[in-house]
SERO-4910 file (N, C-alpha, C, O; in steps of 0.05 Angstrom, whole numbers):
BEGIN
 pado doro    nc1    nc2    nc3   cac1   cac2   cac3    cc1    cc2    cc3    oc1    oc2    oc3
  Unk    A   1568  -1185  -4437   1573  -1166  -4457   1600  -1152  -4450   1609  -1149  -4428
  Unk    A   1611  -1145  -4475   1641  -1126  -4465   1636  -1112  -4485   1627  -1115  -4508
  Unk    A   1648  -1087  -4465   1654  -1058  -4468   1677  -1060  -4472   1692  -1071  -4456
  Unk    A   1688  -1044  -4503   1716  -1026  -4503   1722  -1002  -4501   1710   -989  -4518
  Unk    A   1736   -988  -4485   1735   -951  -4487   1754   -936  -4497   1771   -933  -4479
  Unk    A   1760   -927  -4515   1782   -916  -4522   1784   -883  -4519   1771   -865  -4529
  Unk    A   1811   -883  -4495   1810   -848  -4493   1832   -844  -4491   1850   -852  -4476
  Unk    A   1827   -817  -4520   1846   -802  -4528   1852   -772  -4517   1835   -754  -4517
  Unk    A   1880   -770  -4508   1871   -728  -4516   1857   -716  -4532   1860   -717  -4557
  Unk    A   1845   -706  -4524   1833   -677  -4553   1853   -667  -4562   1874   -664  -4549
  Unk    A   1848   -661  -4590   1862   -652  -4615   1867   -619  -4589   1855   -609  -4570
  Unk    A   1895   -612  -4606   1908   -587  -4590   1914   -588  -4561   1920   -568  -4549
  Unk    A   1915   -615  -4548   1924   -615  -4514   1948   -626  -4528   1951   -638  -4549
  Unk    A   1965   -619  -4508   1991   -628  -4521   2006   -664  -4508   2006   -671  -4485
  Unk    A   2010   -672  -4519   2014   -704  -4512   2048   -715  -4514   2062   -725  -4532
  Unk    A   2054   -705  -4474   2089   -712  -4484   2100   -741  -4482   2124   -747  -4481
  Unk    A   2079   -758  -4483   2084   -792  -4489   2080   -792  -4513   2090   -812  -4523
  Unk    A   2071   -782  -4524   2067   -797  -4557   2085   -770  -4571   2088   -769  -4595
  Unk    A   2098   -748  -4551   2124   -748  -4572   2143   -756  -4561   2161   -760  -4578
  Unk    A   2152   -762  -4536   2168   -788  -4531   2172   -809  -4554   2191   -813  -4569
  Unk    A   2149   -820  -4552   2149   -842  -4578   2157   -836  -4598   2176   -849  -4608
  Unk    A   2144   -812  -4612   2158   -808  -4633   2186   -803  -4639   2201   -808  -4658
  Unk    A   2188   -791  -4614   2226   -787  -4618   2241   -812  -4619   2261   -816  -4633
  Unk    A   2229   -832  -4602   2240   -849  -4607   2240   -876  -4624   2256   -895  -4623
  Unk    A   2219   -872  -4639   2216   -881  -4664   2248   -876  -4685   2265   -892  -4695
  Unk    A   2244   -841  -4685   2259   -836  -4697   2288   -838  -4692   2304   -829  -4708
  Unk    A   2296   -848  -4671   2317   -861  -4664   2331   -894  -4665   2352   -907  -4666
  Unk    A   2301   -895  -4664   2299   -922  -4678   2306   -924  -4712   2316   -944  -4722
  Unk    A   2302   -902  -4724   2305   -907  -4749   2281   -904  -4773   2282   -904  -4798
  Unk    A   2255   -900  -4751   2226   -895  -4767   2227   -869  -4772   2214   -858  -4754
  Unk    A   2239   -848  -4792   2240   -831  -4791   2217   -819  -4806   2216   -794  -4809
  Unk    A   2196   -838  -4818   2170   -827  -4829   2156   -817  -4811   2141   -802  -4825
  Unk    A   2150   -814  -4788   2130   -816  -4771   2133   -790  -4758   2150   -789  -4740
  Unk    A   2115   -765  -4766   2104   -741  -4765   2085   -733  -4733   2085   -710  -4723
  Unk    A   2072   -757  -4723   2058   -755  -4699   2054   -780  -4688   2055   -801  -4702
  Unk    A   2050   -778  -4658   2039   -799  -4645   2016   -788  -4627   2015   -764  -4624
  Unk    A   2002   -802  -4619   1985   -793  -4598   1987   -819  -4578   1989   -843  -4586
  Unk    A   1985   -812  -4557   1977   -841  -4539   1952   -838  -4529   1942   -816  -4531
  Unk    A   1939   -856  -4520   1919   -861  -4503   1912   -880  -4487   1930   -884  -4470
  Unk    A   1896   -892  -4485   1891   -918  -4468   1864   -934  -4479   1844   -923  -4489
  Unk    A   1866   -963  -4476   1843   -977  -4474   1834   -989  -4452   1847  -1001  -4433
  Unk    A   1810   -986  -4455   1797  -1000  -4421   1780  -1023  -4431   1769  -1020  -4453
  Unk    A   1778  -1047  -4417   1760  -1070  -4423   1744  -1072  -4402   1753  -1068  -4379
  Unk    A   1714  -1079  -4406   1702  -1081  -4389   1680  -1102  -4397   1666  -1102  -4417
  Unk    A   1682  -1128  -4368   1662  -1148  -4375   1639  -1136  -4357   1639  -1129  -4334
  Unk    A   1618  -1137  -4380   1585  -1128  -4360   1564  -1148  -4361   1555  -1158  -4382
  Unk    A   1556  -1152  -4333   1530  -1171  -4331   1506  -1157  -4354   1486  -1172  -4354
  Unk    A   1504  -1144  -4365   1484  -1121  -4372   1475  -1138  -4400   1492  -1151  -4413
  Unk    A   1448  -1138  -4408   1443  -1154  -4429   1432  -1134  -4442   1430  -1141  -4465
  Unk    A   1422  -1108  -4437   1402  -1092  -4456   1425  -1076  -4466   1435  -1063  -4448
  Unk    A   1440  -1072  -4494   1453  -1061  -4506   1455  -1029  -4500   1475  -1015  -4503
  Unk    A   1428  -1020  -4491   1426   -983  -4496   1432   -981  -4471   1448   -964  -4463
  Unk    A   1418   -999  -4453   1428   -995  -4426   1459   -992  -4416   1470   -975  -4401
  Unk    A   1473  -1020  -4430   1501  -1021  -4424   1517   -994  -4432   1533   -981  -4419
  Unk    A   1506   -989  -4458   1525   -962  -4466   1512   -948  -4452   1529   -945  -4433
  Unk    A   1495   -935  -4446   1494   -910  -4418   1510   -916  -4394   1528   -901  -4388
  Unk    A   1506   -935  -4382   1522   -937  -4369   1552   -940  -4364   1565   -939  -4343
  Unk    A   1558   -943  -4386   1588   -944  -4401   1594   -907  -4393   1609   -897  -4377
  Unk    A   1579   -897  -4409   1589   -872  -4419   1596   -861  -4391   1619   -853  -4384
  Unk    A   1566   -862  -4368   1566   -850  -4351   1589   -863  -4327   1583   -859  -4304
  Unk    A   1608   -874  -4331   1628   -884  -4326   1654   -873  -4342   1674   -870  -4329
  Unk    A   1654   -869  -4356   1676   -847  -4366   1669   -824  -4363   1687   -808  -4367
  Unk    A   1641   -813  -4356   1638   -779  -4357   1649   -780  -4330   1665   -763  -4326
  Unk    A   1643   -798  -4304   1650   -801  -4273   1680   -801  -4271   1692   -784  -4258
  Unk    A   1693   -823  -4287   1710   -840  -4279   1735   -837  -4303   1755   -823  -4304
  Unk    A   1728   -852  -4315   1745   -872  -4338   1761   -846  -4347   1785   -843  -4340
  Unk    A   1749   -829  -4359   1768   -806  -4372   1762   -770  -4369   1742   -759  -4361
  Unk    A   1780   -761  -4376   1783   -729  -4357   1771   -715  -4388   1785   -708  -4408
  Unk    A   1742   -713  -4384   1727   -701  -4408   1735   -677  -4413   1721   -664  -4429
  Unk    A   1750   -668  -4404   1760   -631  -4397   1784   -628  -4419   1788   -609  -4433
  Unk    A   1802   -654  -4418   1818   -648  -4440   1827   -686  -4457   1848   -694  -4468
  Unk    A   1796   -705  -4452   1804   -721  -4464   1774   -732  -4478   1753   -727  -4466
  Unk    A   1773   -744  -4499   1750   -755  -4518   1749   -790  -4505   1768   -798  -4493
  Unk    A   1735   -801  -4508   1730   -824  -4507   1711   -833  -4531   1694   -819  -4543
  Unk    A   1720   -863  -4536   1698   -873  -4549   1690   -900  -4542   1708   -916  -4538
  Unk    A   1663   -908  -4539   1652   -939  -4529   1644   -959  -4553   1630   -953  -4572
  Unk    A   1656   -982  -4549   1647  -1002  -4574   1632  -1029  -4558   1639  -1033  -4535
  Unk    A   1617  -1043  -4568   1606  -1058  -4539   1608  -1085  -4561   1605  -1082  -4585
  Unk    A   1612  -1102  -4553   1611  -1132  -4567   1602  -1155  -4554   1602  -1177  -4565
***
């Protein structure tokens, strides 16, 4: 089974890579582009065959590990 995680800042932490980006978007010439946010994706291959199981264990791997719940959201998609 694989796990995807996607974590983002929380709405109101301020994110100076994704206005990096944006600035440089707009140097680029994308001058539509109002916001960026960055984040990260994590892939994870799991021996784990019981679906409810894998996502707990997922989560409880980003509440530990994977991302800083204090000023970031995550989300798990399992396939």
């Amino acid at each position: 089974m694989k796990a995807t995680v996607t974590v983002m800042l929380k709405d109101g932490v301020l994110d100076p890579q994704g206005e990096a980006v944006r600035s440089a978007l707009g140097t680029l010439g994308f001058a539509g582009v109002e916001g960026v946010r960055q984040g990260k994706v994590i892939e994870l291959d799991l021996a784990a065959t019981d679906r409810a199981a894998a996502e707990a264990e997922v989560r409880r791997m980003c509440e530990e590990l994977l991302a800083n719940t204090v000023i970031e959201s995550y989300r798990v998609e399992l396939s």
